[in-house]
N, C-alpha and C positions, 0 to 999 in steps of 0.2 A: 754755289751762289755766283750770281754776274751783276758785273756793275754794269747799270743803264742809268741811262737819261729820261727821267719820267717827270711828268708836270702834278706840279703839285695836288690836283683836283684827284689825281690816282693814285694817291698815298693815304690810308685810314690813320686820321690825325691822331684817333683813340688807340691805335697801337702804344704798349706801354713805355716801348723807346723813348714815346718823346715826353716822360714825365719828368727827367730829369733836366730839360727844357723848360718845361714848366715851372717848376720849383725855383732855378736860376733868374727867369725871366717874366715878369709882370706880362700882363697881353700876352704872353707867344700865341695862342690860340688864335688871338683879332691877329696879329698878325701871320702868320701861318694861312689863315683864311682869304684875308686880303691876295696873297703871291695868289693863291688858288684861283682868283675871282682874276687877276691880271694874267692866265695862264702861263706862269711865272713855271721854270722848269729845274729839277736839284739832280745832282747822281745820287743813286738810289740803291744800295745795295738789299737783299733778301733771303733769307734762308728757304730751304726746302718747300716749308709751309707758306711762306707767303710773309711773314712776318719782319719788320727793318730790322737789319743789323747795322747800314752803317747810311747815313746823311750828308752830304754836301751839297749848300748852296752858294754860288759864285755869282757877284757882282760885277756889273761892269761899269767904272763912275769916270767921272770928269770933274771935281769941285774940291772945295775946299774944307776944311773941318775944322771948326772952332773949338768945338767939345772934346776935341783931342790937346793935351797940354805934353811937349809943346805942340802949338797949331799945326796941319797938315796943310801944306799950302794946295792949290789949286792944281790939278795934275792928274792924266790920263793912268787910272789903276784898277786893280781886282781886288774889290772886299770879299773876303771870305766870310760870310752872313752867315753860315751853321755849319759847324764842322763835330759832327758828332760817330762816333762806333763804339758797336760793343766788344770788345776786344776779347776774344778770346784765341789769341796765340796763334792765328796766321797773319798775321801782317800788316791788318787791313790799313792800319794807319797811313804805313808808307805807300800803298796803292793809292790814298787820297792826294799824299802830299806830290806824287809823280802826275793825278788826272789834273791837279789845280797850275801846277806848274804849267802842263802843256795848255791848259784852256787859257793859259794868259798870254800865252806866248802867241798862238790861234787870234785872239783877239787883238794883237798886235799893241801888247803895253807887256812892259818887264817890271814893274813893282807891282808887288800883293801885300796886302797886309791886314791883320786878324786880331780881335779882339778877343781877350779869353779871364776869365776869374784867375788870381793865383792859385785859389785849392786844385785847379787842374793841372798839376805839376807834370804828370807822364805827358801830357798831351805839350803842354810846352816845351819840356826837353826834346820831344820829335820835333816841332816846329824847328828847337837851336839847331838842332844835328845836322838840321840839312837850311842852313842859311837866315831861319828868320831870324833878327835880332831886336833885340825889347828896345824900342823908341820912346814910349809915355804913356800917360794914362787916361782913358776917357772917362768921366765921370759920367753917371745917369741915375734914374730911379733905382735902377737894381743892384748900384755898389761900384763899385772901383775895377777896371778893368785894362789889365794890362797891354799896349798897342805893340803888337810885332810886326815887324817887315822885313820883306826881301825884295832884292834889287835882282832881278837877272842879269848875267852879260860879264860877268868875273869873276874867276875862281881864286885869285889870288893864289892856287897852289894848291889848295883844298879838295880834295875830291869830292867830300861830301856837300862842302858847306859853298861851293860853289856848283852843285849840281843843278839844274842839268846841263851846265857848258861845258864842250871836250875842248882841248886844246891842242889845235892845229900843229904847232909845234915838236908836238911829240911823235915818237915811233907808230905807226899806222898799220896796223894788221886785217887779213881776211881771214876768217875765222868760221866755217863751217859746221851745221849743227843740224843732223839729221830729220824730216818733218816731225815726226812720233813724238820727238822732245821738245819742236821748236817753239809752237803757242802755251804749251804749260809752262814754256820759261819765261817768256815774254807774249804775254793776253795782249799787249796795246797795237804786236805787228800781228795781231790774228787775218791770215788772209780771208777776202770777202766770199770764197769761196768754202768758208771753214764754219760749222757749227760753234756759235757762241757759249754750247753746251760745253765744249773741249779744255774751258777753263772753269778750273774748280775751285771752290775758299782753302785755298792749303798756302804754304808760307813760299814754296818755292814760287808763286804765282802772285801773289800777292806784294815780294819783296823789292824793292830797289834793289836789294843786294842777290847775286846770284853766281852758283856756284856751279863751273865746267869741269870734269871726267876726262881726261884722255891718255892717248900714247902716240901724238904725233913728232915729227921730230923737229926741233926746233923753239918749241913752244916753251921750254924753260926761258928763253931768252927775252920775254916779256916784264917788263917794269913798272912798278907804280904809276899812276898817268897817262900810261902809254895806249893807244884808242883800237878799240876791235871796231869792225865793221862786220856785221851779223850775217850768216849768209846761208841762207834756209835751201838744202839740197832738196832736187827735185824728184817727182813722184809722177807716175800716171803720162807720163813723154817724154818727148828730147829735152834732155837738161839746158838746153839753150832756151825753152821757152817755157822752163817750169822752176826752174832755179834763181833766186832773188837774193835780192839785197835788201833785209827787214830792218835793221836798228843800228844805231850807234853805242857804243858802251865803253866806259873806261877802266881799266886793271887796275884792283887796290892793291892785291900780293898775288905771286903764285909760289905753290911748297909743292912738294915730293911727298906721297903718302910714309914713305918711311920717316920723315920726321915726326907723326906723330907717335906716342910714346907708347900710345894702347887700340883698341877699337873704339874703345867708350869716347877716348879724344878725340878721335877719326870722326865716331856719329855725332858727336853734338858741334863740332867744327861745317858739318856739311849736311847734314839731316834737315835743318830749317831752310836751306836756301837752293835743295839738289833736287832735280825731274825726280832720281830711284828713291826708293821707297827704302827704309829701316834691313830689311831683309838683303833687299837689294846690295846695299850699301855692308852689310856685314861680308857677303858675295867678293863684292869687288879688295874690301880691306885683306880677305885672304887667300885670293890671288893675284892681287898686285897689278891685277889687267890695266888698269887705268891709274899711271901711277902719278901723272902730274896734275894737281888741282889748281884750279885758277879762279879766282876771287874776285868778280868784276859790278861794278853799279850798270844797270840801265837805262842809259841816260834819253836818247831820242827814236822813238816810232819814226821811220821815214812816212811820209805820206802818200807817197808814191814806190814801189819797191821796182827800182828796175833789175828786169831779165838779165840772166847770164850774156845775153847776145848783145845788150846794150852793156854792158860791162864790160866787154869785148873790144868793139866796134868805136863805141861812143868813149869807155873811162880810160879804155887803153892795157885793160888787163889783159897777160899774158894765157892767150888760150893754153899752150899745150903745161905750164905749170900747174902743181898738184894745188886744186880749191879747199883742202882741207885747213894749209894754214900757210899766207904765203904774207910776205910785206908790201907794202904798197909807199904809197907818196905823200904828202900834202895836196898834189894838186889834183892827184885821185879823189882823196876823200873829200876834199870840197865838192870834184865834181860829183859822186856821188851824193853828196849833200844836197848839191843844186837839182840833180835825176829827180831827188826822193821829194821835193818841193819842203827842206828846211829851212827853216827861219835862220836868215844868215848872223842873226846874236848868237844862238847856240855855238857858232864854230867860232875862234876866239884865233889870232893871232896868224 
């Protein structure tokens, strides 16, 4: 399954997905139709057959809201107008809450905010987990609904709850990750040269959170906070013109496979959020090949991925040092921020 951008008119409203839309919501149907008639456009995800698994619509407003207590005053935001999936256990949720985040940032406003029934408890705690916080309540024909928001542009310290901003401040690392594994780990730096097929509904693709394999040397020295910079080795030419700079991400922990106590710990530690497979993963727990794991959010798609040569040339990276994991600046990674054309809110300090 892939998540696109489809206009409403090509989505069968009588898929059963949106019954429980229905049920919540008086009209959804007149309104559902109406976006249709405005070629009004949602992310879309699908299964195999063709059938919705997961819904998002995103607003782009300027005004004010009465019928929010307390009032929402007048001000440049993104309503989240449908946010619905079928959850079954890869992730999809947080793949919504990382597309909604970048489409606002894209549209150049940093507060979102979403109305939701309290029976939808899972879905709100995702919302807390990663920044939104209960504001009030809107009342309407269809009951009481709780108002959340987020503000982009501060972490306060938070990895989560201030995602997706890295802070500048911190230790800056390059961090190297072979193609074969680079777009299953990260679908949002899929290059345009890459089959949209190459990303699948599984949780290591789907996740904000994800999880690195290795034996370089050095890499224990990484810290909570502390910022990778994604760096997708080249294929098919000279690495100076096929080797990039995909994403921004920040370290929550990294451990030693020997701390965990068993296998069983090892897989359910690394199994939802790791490219290897079950098998795979048994593999590596008993040979030790890949003994430091690294536990990091992905926070920013560059929009732009500049070449090894412009990383060279232009950021000031040390050609003859080893790209598999090396430190960098602050004024590296801005610059690389600036190459990738990011929204300079993302970078904090």
């Amino acid at each position: 399954m892939d998540l696109r951008y489809e206009k409403f008119s090509s989505v069968n409203l009588n898929d059963n997905f949106f019954d429980s839309l229905r049920a919540d919501y008086d009209g959804f149907d007149n309104w559902f139709n109406s976006k249709s008639a405005e070629d009004a456009e949602a992310y879309v995800i699908r299964n195999d057959k063709g059938g919705v698994e997961g819904f998002l619509y995103l607003k782009l407003e300027d005004e004010a809201h009465t019928d929010i207590t307390p009032n929402l005053s007048k001000a440049k935001r993104v309503k989240v107008g449908t946010l619905k999936i079928n959850a079954h256990g890869t992730r999809l949720g947080q793949r919504f809450i990382k597309k909604m985040l970048d489409w606002a940032v894209n549209n150049n406003t940093k507060e979102l905010y979403v109305t939701v029934f309290e029976k939808h408890a899972p879905l709100i705690a995702l919302l807390e987990r990663y920044g939104f916080a209960k504001y009030g309540i809107k009342k309407s024909r269809n009951g009481d609904e709780l108002v959340l928001i987020k503000t982009i542009g501060h972490n306060g310290g938070d990895i989560l709850k201030g995602y997706p901003v890295v802070d500048a401040s911190r230790n800056v690392y390059l961090l190297s990750i072979y193609p074969k594994f680079h777009t299953k780990l990260f679908p949002d730096s899929r290059l345009s040269t890459e089959s949209p097929d190459i990303v699948q509904d599984v949780s290591s693709s789907n996740s904000i959170h994800k999880i690195y394999l290795c034996n370089m040397c050095n890499v224990e020295n990484l810290k909570p906070n502390d910022i990778i910079v994604i760096y997708r080795t080249g294929e098919g030419g000279s690495a100076e013109y096929t080797s990039v700079a995909t994403s921004l991400c920040v370290v929550e922990e990294v451990r030693r496979i020997q701390e965990f106590r068993n296998e069983q710990e090892f897989l359910e530690y690394a199994l939802p959020y790791s490219v290897f497979s079950a098998a795979e993963l048994k593999g590596l727990w008993a040979t030790k090949r890949y003994p430091i794991i690294i536990r990091f959010t992905y926070n920013v798609s560059l929009n732009k991925r500049p070449i090894r040569k412009l990383l060279i040339d232009d950021v000031g990276i040390d050609r003859d040092a080893y790209p598999g994991f090396m430190k960098l600046d602050a004024a590296k990674l801005k610059r690389i921020a600036q190459l990738g054309n990011v929204d300079e809110s993302l970078i904090i300090n």
